[in-house]
N, C-alpha and C positions, 0 to 999 in steps of 0.2 A: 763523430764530430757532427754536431748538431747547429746552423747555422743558420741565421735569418738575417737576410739584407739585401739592398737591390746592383750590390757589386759585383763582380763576377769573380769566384773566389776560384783558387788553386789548388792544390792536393799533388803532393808524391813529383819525385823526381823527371819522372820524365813529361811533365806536367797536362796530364786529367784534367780539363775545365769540368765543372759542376756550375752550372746558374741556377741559385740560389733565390726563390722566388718568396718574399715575405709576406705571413701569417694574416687572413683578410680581415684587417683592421682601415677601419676609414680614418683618414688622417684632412687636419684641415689644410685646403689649398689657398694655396696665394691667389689673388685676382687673376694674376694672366698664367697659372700654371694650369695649362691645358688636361692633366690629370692622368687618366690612365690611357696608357698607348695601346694596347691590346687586346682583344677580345673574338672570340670567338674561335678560331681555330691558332692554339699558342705553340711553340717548337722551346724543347729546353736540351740544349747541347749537353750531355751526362758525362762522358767520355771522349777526349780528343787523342786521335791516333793509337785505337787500342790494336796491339800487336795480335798476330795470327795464332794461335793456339792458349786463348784465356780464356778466363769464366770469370763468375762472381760467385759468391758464396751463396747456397741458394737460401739461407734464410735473411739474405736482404731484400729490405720491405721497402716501397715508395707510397705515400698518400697525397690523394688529388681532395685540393683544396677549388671552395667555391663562391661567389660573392658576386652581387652585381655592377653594373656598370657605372662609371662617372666619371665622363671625359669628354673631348670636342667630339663633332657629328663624324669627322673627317676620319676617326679610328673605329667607332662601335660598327663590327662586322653587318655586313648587311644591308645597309642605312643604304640610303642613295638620297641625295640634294639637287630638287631643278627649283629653279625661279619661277613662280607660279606667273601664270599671264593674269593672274586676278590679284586686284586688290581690292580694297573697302575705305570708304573716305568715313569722315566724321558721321554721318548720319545710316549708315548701316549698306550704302548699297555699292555693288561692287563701280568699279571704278577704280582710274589714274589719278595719285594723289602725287603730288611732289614732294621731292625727299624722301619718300616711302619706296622698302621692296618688300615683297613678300615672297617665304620658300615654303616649298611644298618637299616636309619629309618624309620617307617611304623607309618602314624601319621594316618592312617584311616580315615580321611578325607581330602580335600584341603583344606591349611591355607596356608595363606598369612607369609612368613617369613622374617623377615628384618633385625635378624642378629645371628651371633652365638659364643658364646663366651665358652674355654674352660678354666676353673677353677680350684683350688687347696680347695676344702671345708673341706679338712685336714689339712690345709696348713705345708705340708710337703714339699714345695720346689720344688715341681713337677709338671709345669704344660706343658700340650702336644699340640706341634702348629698343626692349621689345615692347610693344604697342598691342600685339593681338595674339591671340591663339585660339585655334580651333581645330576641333578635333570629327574624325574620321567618322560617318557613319552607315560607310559601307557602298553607299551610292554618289556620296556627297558628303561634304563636309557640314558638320551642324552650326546653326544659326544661332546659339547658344554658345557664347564664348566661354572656353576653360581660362581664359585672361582677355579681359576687355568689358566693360561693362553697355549691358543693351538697355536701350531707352522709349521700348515701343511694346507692345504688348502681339501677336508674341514678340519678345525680345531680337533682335536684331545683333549684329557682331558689330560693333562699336569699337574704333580703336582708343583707346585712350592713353593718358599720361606717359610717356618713356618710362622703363625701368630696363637697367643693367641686370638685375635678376628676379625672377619671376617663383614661385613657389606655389607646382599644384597639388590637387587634394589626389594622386597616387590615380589620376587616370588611365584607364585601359584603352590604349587604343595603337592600331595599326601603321596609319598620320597622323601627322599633324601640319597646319598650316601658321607658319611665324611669319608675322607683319614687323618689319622693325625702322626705325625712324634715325635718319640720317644716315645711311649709307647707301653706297654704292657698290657693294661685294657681288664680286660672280659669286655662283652656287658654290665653288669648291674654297671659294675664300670663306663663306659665310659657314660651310661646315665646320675649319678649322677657327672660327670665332664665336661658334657656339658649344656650348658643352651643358650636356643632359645630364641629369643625374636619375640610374633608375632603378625602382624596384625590385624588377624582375631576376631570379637567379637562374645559373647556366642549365639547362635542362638537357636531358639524355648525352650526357658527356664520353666518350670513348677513348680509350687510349692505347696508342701504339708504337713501334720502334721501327725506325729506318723503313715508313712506308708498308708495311707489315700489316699484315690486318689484325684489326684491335684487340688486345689479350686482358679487355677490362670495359664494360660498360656500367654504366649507374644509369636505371630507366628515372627520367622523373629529375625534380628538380635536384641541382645538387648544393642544400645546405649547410652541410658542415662535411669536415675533413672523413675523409673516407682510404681505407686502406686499399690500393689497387692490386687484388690479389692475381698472383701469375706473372707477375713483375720479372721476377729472377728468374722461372722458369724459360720465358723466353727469351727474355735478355740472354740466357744461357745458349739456348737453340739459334738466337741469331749469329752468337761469339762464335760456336761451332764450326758456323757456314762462311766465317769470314775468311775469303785469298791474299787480300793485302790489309794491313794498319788501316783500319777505319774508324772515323770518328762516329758515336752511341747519340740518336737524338730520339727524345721521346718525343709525339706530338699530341697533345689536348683536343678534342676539335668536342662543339656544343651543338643542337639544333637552335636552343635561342641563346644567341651571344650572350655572355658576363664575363669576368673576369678570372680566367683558371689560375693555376699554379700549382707548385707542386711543395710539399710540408713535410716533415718525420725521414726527410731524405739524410741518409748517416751512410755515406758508402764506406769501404774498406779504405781505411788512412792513406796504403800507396796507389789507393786507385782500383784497377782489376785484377784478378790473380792471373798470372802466367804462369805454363806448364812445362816442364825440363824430364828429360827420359835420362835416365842414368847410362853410363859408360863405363865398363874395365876395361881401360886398355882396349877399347874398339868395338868391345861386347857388350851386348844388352844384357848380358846374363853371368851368372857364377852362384858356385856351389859354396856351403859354408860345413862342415862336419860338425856337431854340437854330441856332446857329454850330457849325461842325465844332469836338471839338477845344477849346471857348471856355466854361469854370463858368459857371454861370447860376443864379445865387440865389432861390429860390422860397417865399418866402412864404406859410405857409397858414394861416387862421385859425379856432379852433374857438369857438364858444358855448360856455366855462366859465368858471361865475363863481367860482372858487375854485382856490386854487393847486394844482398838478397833478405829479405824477412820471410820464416816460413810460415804456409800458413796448415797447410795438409802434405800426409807422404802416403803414397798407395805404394803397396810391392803387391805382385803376382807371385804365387810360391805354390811349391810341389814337395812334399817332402817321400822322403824314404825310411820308414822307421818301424819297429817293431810295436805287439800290441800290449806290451807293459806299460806301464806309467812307475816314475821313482818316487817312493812315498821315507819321509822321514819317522825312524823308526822310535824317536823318544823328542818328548819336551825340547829341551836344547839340542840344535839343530850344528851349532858352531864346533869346532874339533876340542875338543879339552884339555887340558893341563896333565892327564892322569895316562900314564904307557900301562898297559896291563900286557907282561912278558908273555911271548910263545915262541917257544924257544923246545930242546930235547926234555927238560926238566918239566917244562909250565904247559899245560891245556887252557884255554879260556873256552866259556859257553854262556851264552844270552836267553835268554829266554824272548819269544814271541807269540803274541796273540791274534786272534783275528776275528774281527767280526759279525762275519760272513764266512762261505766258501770263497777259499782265496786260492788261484794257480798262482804260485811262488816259481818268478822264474830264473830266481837268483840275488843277489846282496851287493850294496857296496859298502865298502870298511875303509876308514881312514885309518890310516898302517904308518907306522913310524920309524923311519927305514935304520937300521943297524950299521949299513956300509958297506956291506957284504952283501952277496947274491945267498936268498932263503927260496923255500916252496912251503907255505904254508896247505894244509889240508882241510878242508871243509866240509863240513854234513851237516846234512838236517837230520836231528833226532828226533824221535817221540819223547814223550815226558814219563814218569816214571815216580810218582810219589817226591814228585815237585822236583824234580834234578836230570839229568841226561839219561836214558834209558838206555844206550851202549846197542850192540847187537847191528844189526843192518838198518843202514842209513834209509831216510827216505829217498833223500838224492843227496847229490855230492859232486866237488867239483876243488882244482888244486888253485891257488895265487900263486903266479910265480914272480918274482921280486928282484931287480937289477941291483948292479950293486950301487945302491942312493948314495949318493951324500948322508951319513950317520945326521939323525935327526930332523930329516926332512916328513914333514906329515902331508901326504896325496890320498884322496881317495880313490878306491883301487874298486870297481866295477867286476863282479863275476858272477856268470851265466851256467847254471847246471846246464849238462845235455837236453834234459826235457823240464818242463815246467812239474813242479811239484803240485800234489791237489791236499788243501791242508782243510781239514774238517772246520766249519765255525766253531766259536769258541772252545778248542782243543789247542791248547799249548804243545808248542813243538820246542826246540832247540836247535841254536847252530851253534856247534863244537867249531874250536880252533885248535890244529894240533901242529906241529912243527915237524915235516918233512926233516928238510936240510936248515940248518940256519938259520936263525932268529928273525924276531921283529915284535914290535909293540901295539896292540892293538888297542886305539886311542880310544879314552871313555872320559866322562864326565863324572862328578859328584853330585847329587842332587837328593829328592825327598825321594822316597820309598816307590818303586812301581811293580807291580805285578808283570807286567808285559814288555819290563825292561831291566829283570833281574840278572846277575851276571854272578857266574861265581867261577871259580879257578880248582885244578887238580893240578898236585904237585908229584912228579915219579912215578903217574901213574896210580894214586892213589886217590882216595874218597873225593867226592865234589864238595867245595866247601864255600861258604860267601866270603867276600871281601873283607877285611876289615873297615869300618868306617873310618872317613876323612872327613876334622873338623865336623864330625857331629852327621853326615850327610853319606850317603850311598852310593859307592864308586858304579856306576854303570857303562858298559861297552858302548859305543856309537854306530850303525851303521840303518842305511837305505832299504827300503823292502823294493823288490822289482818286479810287480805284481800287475795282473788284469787288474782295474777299476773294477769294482765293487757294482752292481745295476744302480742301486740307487746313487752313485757318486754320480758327479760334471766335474770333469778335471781334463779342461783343454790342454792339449799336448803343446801349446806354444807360447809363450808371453813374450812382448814386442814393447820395448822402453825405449823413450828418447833419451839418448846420454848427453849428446851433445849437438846443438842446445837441451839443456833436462825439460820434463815432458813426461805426462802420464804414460798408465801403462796399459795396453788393448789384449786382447787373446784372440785365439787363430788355432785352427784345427786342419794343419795341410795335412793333405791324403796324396794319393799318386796322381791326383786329376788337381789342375791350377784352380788356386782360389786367392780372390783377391782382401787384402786386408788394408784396410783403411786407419791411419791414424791422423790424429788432429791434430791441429798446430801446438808445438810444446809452449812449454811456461810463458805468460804472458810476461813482455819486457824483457824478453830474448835478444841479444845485442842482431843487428844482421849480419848475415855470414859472408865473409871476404873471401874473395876469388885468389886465389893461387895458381899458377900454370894453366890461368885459362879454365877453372872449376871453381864449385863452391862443394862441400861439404858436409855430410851430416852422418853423425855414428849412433847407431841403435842398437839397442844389447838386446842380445836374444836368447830368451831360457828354456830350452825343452824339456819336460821332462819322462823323455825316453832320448836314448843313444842313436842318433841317426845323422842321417844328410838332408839337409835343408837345400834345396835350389831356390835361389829368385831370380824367374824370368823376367823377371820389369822391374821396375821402380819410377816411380812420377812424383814429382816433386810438385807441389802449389806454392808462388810466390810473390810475392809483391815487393817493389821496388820503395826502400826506405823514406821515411820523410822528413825533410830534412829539418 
């Protein structure tokens, strides 16, 4: 949200003031609009009543805007207004003139001034022309008027004709002495009825938070909008430190007054993020069991009694797992349409490749249950003039098989005793042979693969190929459960927002907590509604190796909706 104006705008429910300071553009004032009220050291309220345990996202940005001054004596920092004990009558020398006062301004540093206008910001009808100016020169004021014309050679301060506004050639100077005709103003009235207009822009500008010392300087003058970098960072480091709901004030402060502000200010829509530690039941922690390979919906519940937009979720996690990774072992990945019998009658066997040294430390097979309890058998063969070479296994290992529901397809995960060491590219095979009692080991139809040929023995006799289906190659399905490969990266974790949906991060837990950080899900996420006192959020978690997942933590970043 990107806003310029001089209102004081709102944000987010529990309602975040932002002052909202507009783009330095001079705009034309009315006679008695006194102009700008502030200068030189400015306060901009960012945040009201932010709650104890929030942050901002750190790549929010703030830029400090710069511009000089144009407003009554009574506001530009610094300034001081006495009533000079000297005046100057018509002919240049000092002296009591009637109806005339003169002030003497002390702007405490050199600015540049380009014009001066007296005003009526009561408008009562009153306003007092200036007659003379002169300017500082260090010991004394010069005999040489910047307003007033001199009549004697050298020239003299001569006051002349009234005028309501005055326009100089952008002099430099420290004072100035204004003679004006027809009033009667104290110094403090007379500063709030004259208003300067100056050249000069804010110089060595600083900025900081709640008193803090400055986490942003610009040496030098500051003429155009400037990024104040370290913004977030310590706005972050202050949110930290907060005990009680405190209101966020940044403060501006110049060596030579002008006009600050602040520009490119776009906070987080509800304001600042607040942070929630998840709960089971009482516990900061719980285990999840995960299946190679197999989504696993996770459930985590936070303590908010009030509807919530996410914006980040960290979990802390440790896992328990072996050092296989589950690799799919053909094209199509999904279970197929096609039962390939093993049964007393039927043998099936697959063909596998590798391309590397690969330790094989076992298979999963999507099986398609009969209804009855079976024990399928399995080995890995050598190859043999392209077909099962029989004789002694490489290793070997049994499925045994409950009695399913007839036609249920699960993939079924099995582990030799030891890991198999399989030559690079040497083809091996795993036989399926039928103990006790059938079952169908599920394959696909697809184009022709070498590393995913399948062929079937009937009674015991020759190994033969499938016949083809629809023109296409019936192939078995199943998982290699294997070391990675040196040159593979295949994070053992993937972490998805389900609900709200949400990219997906990777995470490599080992036995030591490591923390994983994910981003706020899909943008235009509805916010999440509290129930018994929580809000909600489910992430699917995919391993792939067979293990236990613990998350010790979980922290939620959120922000409060807008309405």
């Amino acid at each position: 949200m990107e806003l310029f104006g001089v209102q004081e705008s709102f944000i987010g429910s529990s309602g975040f003031g932002i002052q909202i300071i507009p783009p330095p553009i001079i705009e034309i004032l009315e006679d008695n609009d006194p102009g700008d009220t502030q200068s030189g050291e400015i306060p901009f309220t960012l945040f009201h009543g932010v709650p104890v345990g929030s942050h901002v996202d750190p790549s929010l940005t703030i830029t400090v805007t710069g511009r000089p001054f144009r407003g009554t004596l009574d506001h530009l920092a610094g300034a001081k207004v006495t009533e000079s004990p000297v005046q100057y009558t018509a002919n240049g020398s000092p002296g009591s003139v009637s109806g005339r006062r003169a002030y003497i301004v002390d702007f405490g540093a050199s600015l540049s001034v380009l014009s001066l206008n007296m005003i009526d910001p009561g408008q009562t009808g009153t306003i007092p022309g200036i007659v003379l100016v002169l300017t500082w020169l260090g010991t004394d004021f010069s005999p040489k008027a910047a307003y007033g014309a001199g009549q004697t050679n050298p020239p003299l301060p001569v006051p002349t004709t009234a005028s309501s506004a005055v326009g100089l050639p952008g002099i430099e100077s420290t004072k100035l002495l204004i003679q004006v005709d027809g009033a009667s103003l104290s110094a403090d009235d007379f500063a709030a009825h004259c208003r300067v207009t100056l050249g000069t822009y804010p110089t060595n500008v600083r900025a900081s938070l709640n008193g803090r010392l400055p986490f942003w300087t610009k040496p030098g003058s500051l003429r155009k909008e400037e990024p104040a970098n370290g913004f977030a960072q310590d706005l972050n480091t202050l949110l930290a430190s907060l005990t009680t709901p405190t209101d966020v004030t940044l403060v501006l402060t110049s060596d030579v007054p002008g006009v600050l502000g602040i520009g490119g200010w776009n906070p987080p829509p509800g304001g600042v993020i607040h942070t929630a530690a998840a709960r089971w039941g009482g516990q900061a922690a719980t285990q999840v069991v995960l299946a190679a390979l197999e989504p696993q919906p996770v459930t985590i519940p936070f303590p908010i009694a009030s509807p919530a937009v996410v914006t980040d979720l960290t979990l802390a996690v440790a896992g328990a797992f072996p050092p296989w990774r589950s690799y799919p072992g053909q094209a199509l990945t999904q279970p197929g349409d096609l039962g390939m019998k093993v049964d007393a009658n039927f043998s099936v066997a697959r063909s596998m490749q590798f391309a590397a040294v690969a330790s094989l430390y076992g298979v999963t097979l999507p099986v398609r249950a009969s209804g009855a309890d079976a024990q399928i058998h399995l080995e890995i063969q050598a190859d043999h003039g392209g077909l099962p070479a029989g004789g002694k296994a490489i290793a070997a290992a049994d499925l045994t098989l409950g009695a399913t529901p007839a036609g249920d397809v699960a993939w079924h995960e099995v582990l030799f005793a030891s890991p198999a060491a399989i030559a690079a590219g040497k083809d091996v095979w795993l036989v399926a042979k039928a103990r006790t009692g059938a079952a169908e080991w599920v394959g696909v139809a697809d184009t022709p693969d070498p590393g995913a040929r399948t062929v079937v023995a009937s009674e015991g006799g020759p190994w033969d190929d499938y016949p083809p289906v629809n023109a296409m190659t019936p192939q078995a399905q199943l998982r290699l459960l294997r070391r990675p490969f040196p040159a593979e990266n295949t994070p053992l974790l993937d972490l998805a927002w389900e609900a709200p949906p949400g990219a997906t991060v990777q995470a490599e837990p080992a036995t030591a907590t490591v923390s994983v950080d994910m981003k706020a899900p899909a943008t235009g996420a509805p916010p999440l509604q509290p129930s018994d006192g929580n809000v909600t959020v489910v992430v699917s978690l995919t391993a792939r190796s067979s293990g236990t997942l613990s998350i010790k933590g979980a922290t939620l970043g959120y922000q409060d909706p807008v309405p």
